[in-house]
C-alpha positions as a Python dict, from the first residue, in 0.01 Angstrom:
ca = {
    (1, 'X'): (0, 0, 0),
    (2, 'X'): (-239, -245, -190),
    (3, 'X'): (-273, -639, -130),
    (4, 'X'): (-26, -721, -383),
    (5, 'X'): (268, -560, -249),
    (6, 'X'): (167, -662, 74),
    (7, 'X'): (152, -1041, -63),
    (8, 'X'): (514, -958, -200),
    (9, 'X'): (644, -873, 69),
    (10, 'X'): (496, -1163, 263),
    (11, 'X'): (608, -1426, 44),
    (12, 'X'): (956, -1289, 9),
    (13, 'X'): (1228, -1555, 135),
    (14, 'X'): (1375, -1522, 388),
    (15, 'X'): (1097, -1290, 536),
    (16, 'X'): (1212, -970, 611),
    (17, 'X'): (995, -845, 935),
    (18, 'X'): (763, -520, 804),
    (19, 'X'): (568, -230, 981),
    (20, 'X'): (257, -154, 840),
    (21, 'X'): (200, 258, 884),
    (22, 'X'): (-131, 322, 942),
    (23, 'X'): (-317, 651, 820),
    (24, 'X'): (-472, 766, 1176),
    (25, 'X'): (-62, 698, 1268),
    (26, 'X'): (-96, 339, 1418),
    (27, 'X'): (186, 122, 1335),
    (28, 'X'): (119, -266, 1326),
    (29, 'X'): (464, -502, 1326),
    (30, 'X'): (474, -806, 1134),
    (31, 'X'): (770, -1028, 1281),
    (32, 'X'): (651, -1353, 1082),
    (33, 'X'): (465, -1374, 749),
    (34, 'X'): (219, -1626, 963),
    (35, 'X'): (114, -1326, 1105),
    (36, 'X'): (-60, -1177, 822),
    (37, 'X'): (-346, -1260, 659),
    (38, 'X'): (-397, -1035, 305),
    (39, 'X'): (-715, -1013, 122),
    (40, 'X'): (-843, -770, -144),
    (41, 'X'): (-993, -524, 107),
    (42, 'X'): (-875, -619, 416),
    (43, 'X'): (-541, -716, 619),
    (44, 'X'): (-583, -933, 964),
    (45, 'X'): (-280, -920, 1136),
    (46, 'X'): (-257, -1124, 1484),
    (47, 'X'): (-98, -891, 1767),
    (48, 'X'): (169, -1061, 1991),
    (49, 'X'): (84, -1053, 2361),
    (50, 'X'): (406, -1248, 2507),
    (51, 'X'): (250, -1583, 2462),
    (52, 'X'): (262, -1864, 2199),
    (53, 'X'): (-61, -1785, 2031),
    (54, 'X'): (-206, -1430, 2018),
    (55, 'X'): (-520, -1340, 2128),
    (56, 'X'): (-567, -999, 1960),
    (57, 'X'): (-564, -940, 1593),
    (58, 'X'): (-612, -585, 1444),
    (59, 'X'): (-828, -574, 1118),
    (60, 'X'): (-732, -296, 863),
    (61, 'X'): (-917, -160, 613),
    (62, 'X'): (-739, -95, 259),
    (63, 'X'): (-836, 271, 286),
    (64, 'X'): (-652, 283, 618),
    (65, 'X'): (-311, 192, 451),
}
């Protein structure tokens, strides 16, 4: 998957919650587009830990998707 579609599908309204499949078999969820921040080459996403704001964020590599 490449930044565009990913920006697609974040901007989509409503938002439709996504899983991002990893290639080493991770799977990130995206329950909010806030959630995900898209650039050319790399994909932040912040990882909910039961609290308001998350603390964790995983950082994915466009050769990982």
């Amino acid at each position: 998957m490449v930044a565009k579609e990913l920006l697609d599908l974040q901007r989509e309204r409503p938002f439709r919650p996504l899983r991002i499949f990893i290639s080493d078999g991770e799977v990130y969820e995206v329950r909010h587009p806030e959630m995900m921040f898209v650039t050319k080459t790399r994909v932040v996403i912040a990882l909910p830990n039961g609290e308001e704001v998350p603390e964790k964020r995983g950082r994915l590599g466009s050769e990982r998707l």
